[in-house]
Residue frames as qw, qx, qy, qz and C-alpha x, y, z in Angstrom:
[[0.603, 0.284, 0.244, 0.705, -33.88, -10.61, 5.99],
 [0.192, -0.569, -0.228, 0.766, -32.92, -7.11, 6.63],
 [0.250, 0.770, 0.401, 0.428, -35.04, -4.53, 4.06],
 [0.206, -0.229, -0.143, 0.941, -33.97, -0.91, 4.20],
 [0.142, 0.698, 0.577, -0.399, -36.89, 1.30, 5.09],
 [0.301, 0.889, 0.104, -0.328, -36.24, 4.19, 3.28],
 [0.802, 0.509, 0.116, 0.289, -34.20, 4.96, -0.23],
 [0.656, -0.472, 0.073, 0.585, -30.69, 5.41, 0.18],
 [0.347, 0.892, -0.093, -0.275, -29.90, 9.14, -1.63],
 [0.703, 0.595, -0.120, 0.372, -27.60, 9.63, -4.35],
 [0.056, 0.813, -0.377, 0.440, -25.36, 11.79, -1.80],
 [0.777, -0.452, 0.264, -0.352, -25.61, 9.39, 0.78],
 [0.959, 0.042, 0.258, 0.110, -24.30, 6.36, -1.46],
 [0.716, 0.474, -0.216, 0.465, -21.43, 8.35, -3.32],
 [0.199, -0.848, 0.346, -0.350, -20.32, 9.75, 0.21],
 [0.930, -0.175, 0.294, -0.135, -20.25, 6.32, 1.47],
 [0.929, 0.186, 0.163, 0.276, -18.11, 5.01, -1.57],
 [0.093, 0.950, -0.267, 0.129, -15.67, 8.32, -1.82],
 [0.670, -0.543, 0.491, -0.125, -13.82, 5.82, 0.86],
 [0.837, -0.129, 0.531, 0.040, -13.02, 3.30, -1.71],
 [0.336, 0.883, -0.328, -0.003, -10.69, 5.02, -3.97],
 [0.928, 0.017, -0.109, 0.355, -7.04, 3.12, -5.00],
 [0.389, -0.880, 0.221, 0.159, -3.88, 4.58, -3.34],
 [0.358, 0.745, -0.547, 0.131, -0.19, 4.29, -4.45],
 [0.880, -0.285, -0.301, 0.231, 1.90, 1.81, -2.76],
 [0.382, -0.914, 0.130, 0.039, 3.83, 3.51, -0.05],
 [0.773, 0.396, -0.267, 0.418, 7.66, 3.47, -0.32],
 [0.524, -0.804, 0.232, 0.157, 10.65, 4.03, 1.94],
 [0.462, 0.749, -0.470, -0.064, 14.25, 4.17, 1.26],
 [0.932, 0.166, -0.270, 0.178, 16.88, 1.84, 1.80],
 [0.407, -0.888, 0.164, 0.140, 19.10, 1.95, 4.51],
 [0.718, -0.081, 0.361, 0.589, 22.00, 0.44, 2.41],
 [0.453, 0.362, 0.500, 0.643, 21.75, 1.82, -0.93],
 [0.093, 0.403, 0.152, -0.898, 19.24, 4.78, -0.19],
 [0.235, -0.001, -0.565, -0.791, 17.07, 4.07, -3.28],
 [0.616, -0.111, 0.323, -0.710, 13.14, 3.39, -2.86],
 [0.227, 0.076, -0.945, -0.225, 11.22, 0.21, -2.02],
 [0.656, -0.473, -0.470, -0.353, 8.40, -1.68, -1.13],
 [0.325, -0.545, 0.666, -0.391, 8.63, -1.49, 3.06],
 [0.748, -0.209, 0.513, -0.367, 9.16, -4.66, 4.70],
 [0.915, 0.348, 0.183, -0.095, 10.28, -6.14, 1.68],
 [0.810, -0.228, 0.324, 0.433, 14.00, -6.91, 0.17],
 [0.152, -0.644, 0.337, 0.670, 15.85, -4.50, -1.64],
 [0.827, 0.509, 0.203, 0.125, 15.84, -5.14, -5.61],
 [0.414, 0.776, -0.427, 0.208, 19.15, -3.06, -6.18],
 [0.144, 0.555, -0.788, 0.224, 21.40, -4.01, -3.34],
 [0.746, 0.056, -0.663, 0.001, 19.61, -7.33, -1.85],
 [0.085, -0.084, -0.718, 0.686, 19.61, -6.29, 1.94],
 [0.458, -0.633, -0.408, -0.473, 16.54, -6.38, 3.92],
 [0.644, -0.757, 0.070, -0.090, 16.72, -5.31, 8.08],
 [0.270, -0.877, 0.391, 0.068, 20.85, -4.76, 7.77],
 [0.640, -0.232, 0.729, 0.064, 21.45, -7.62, 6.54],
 [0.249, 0.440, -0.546, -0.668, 22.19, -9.59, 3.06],
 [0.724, 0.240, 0.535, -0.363, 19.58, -11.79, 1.59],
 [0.823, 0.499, 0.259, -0.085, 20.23, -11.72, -1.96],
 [0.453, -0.316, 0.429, 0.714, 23.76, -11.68, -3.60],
 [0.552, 0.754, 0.249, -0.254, 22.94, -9.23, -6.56],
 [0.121, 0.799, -0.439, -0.392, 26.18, -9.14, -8.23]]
């Protein structure tokens, strides 16, 4: 079992975790409508997703 030789500092371990901070989900617009979404994922206002209609929103 692996033992760590020497004590890991205080600068060491919060430099280390600095890395593991939450981000925003990223957004892009819509090439129909123009309005933002999740990429890669299906409109919620107009129901296209790659140029095409997937969801009938009306």
């Amino acid at each position: 079992m692996a033992v760590p030789k020497r004590k890991t500092t205080r600068a060491v371990r919060d430099a280390r975790r600095s890395q593991h901070h939450v981000e925003a989900p990223s957004r892009s617009l819509c090439s129909q409508c123009h309005q933002p979404k999740l990429p890669h994922r299906v409109c919620p206002e107009c129901g296209y997703y790659d140029g095409k209609e997937i969801i009938d929103t009306e």
